[in-house]
C-alpha positions as CSV (number, residue, x, y, z in Angstrom):
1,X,108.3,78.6,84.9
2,X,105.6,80.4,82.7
3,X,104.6,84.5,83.1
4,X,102.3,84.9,86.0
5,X,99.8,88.2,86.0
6,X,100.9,91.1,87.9
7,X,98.0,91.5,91.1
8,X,95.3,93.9,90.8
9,X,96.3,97.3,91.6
10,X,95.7,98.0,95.5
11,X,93.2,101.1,96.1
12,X,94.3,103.5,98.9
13,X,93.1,103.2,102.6
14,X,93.8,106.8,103.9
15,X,97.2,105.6,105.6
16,X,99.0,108.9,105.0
17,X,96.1,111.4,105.3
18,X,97.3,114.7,106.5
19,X,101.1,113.9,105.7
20,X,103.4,115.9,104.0
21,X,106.0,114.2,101.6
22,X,108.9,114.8,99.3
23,X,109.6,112.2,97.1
24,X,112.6,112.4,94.8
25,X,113.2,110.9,91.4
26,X,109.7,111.5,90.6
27,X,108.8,112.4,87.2
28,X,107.9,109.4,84.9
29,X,106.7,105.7,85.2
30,X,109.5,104.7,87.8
31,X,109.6,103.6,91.2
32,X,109.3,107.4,92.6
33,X,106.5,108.3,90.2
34,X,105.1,105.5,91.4
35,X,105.5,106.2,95.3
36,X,104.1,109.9,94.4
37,X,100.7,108.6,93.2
38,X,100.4,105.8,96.0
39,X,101.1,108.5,98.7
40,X,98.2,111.2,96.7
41,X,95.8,108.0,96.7
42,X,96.7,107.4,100.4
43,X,95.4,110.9,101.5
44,X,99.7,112.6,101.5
45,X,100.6,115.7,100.2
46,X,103.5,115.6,98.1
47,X,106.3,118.4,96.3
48,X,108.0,115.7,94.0
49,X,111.2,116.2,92.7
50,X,113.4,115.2,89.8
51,X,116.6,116.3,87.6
52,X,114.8,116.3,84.6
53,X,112.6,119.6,84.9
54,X,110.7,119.1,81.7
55,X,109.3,115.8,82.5
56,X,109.1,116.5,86.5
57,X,106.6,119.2,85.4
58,X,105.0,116.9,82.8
59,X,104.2,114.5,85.8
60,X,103.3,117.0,87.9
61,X,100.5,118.0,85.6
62,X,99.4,114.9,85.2
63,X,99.2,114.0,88.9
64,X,97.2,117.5,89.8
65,X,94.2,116.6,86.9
66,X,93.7,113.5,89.6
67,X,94.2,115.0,93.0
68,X,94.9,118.1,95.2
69,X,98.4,118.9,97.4
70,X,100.6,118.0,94.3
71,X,104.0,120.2,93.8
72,X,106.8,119.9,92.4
73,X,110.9,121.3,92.7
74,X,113.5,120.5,89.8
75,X,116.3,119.3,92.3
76,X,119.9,118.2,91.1
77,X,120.6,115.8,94.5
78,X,124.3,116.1,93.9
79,X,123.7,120.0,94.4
80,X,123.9,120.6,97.9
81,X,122.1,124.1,97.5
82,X,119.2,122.7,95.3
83,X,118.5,119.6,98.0
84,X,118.0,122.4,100.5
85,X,116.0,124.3,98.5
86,X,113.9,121.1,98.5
87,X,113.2,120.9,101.9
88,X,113.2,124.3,102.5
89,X,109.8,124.5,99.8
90,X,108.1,122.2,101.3
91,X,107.9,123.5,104.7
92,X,107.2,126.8,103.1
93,X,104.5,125.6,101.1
94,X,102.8,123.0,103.3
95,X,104.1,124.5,106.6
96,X,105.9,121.1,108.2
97,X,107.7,118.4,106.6
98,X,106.8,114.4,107.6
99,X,107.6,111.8,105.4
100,X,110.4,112.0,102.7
101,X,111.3,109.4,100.6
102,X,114.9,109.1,98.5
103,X,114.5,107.3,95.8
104,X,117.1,109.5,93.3
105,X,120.0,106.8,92.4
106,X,122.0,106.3,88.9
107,X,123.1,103.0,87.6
108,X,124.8,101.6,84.6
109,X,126.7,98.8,83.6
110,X,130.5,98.4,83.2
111,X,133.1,96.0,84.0
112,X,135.6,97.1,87.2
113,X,138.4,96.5,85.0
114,X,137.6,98.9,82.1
115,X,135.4,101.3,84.5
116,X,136.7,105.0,84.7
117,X,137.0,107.1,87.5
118,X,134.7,109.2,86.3
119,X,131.7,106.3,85.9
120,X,132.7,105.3,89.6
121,X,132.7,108.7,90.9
122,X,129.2,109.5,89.0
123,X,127.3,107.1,90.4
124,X,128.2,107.2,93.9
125,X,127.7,110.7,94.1
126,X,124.1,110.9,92.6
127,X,122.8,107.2,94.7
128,X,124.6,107.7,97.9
129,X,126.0,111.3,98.4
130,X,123.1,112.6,96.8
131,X,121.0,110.0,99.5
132,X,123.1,111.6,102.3
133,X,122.9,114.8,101.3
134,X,118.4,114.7,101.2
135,X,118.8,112.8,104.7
136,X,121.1,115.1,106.2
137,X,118.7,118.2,104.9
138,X,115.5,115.9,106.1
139,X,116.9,114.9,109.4
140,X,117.9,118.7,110.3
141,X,114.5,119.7,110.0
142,X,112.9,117.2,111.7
143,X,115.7,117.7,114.7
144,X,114.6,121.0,114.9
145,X,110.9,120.0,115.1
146,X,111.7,117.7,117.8
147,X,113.5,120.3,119.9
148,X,110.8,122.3,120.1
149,X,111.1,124.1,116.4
150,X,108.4,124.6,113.9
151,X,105.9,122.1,114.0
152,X,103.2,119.8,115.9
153,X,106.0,117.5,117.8
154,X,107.9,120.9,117.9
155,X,105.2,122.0,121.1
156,X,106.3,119.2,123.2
157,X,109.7,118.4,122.1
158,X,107.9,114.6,121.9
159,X,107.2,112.4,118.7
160,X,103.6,112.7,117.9
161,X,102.4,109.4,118.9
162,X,101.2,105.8,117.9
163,X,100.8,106.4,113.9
164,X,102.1,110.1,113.8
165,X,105.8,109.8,114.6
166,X,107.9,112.9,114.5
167,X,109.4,112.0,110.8
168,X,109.8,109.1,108.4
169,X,112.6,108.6,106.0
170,X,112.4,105.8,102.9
171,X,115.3,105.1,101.4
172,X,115.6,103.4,98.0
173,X,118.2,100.8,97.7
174,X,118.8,97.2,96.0
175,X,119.4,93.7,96.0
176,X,122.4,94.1,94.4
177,X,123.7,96.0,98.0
178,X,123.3,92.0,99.0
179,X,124.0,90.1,95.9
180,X,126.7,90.3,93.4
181,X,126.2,91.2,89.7
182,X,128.8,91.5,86.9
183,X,129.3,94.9,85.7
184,X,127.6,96.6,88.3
185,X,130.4,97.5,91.2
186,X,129.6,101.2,91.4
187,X,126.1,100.2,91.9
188,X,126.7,97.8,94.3
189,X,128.8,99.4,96.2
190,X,127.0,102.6,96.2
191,X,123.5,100.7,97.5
192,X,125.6,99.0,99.9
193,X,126.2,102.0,101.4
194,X,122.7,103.3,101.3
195,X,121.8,100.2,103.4
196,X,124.5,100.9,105.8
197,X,123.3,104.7,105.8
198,X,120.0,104.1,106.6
199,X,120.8,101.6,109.9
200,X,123.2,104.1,110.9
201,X,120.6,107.1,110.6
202,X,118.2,105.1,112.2
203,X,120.3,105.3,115.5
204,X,120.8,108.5,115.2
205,X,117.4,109.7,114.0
206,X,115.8,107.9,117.1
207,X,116.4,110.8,119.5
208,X,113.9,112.8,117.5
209,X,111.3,110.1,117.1
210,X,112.3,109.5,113.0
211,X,112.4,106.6,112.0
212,X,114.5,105.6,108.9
213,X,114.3,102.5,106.9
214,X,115.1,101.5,102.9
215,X,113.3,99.4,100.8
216,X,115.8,96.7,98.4
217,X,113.9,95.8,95.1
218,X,115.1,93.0,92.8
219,X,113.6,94.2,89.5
220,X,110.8,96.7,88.8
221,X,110.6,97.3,85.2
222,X,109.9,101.0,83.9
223,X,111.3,102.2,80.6
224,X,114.2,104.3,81.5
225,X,115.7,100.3,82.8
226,X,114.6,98.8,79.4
227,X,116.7,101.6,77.6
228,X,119.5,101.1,80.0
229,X,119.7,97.5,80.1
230,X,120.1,94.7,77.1
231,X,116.8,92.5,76.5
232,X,119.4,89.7,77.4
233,X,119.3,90.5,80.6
234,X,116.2,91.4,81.9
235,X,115.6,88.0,80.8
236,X,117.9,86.7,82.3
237,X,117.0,88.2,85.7
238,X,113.7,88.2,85.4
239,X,114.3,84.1,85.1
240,X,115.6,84.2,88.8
241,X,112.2,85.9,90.2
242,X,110.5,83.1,92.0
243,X,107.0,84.2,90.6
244,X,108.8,84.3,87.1
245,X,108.0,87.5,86.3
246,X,109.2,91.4,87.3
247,X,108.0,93.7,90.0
248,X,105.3,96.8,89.2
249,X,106.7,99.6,90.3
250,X,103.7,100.3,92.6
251,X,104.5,97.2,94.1
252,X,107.8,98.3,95.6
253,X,105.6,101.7,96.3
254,X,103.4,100.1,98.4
255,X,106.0,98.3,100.4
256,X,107.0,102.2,101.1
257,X,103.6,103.1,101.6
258,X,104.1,101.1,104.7
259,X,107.2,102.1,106.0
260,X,105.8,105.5,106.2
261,X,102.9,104.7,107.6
262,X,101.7,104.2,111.5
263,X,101.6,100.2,110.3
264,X,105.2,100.3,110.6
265,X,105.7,102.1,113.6
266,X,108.1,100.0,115.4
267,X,110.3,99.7,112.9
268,X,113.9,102.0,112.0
269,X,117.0,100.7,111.0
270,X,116.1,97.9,108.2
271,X,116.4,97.2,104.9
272,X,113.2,95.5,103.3
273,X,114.0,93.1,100.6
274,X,111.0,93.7,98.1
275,X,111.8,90.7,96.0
276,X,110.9,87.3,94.6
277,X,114.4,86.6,93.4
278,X,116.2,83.4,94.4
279,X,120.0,82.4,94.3
């Protein structure tokens, strides 16, 4: 199958006007930086966040020359006293918290048999602790909101209607929770469990009128996955994509665009497969 053209970019439509978000894994061309400049185009506030405080304030600069209601927190998710510190700003700074979107995970490629503990332990506790942890923190706020704490649903203890629900949470998780891949176990296993997370949340999260959902990508290509990754095999599974070539990130950003948006209002609990890839 030859290359096809990625789309033409799609221009925001106000669908998060008025919102407040925190967006994790931020700084740079990836997914999240992606997500962050969908949601300012859509009309959201957003405090990014990232690990890498040099180019988490690079992006932020960047981001503010273009639009207004950009900040940003240096946040270490497997620090459970920096991801509060994360929510905590942005309800200090913007007054109420309503969309937040997880997208902080670490990969890497190694087979099970020669894989340490430490490689194991490492990338489960940045992709899903580090995803619990910034759920947890989210979902305590928003419970708190709902009970009649801090905020607009906070006045009647009731989500805040069709297309303003009391809280959204994205999470970012992957194909390969679904489909197996040599030398990537810890990965698998720890999206796995970010899929399983999120459905569980979801039950949970409904009491307050949050909804919780994950997006799975196949393949969106950003350079910190070409340095990562051989040129062997980003051929190799770019092949399998059905359209024969990779995602944009701001494709899989605009699949979250929608999750967090009133479009997707009746929906908590799944996993969106944003992929082209066949068996």
């Amino acid at each position: 199958m030859g290359d096809v053209e990625s789309p033409a970019y799609v221009t925001g439509h106000g669908l998060l006007k008025g919102r407040t978000a925190v967006i994790t894994a931020a700084a740079g061309a990836g997914i999240g930086g992606a997500t962050a400049r969908r949601f300012l185009e859509e009309g959201a506030r957003v405090l990014i966040s990232d690990a890498h405080a040099r180019r988490l304030k690079e992006y932020e600069g960047e981001l503010a020359g273009e639009f207004e209601g950009v900040g940003s927190l240096p946040c270490d998710v497997t620090d459970e006293r920096q991801v509060r510190a994360l929510f905590d700003a942005a309800v200090d700074v913007h007054g109420r918290l309503d969309i937040v979107v997880n997208n902080a995970g670490l990969g890497g490629t190694s087979s099970l048999v020669d894989m340490t503990d430490e490689q194991w332990s490492r990338v489960l506790d940045v992709t899903l602790n580090g995803t619990f942890r910034c759920v947890r923190a989210a979902l305590r706020i928003f419970r708190e909101r709902g009970s009649g704490g801090a905020g607009e649903s906070g006045r009647t203890g009731r989500p805040e209607g069709p297309g303003r629900p009391g809280g959204v949470i994205v999470n970012n998780a992957s194909v390969v929770g679904w489909r197996a891949q040599a030398g990537q176990a810890h990965y698998a296993a720890a999206k796995a469990g970010v899929m399983a997370l999120t459905r569980s949340a979801a039950i949970e999260a409904a009491e307050y009128g949050v909804r919780v959902n994950a997006v799975s990508p196949s393949l969106a290509m950003h350079p910190h996955l070409v340095k990562v990754t051989t040129p062997e095999l980003l051929a190799e599974l770019t092949a399998r994509e059905a359209f024969g070539r990779y995602a944009e990130p701001w494709e899989v950003a605009n699949v979250i665009v929608f999750l967090a948006s009133g479009y997707s209002s009746y929906l908590t609990g799944e996993v969106v497969s944003v992929s082209s890839q066949h068996p």
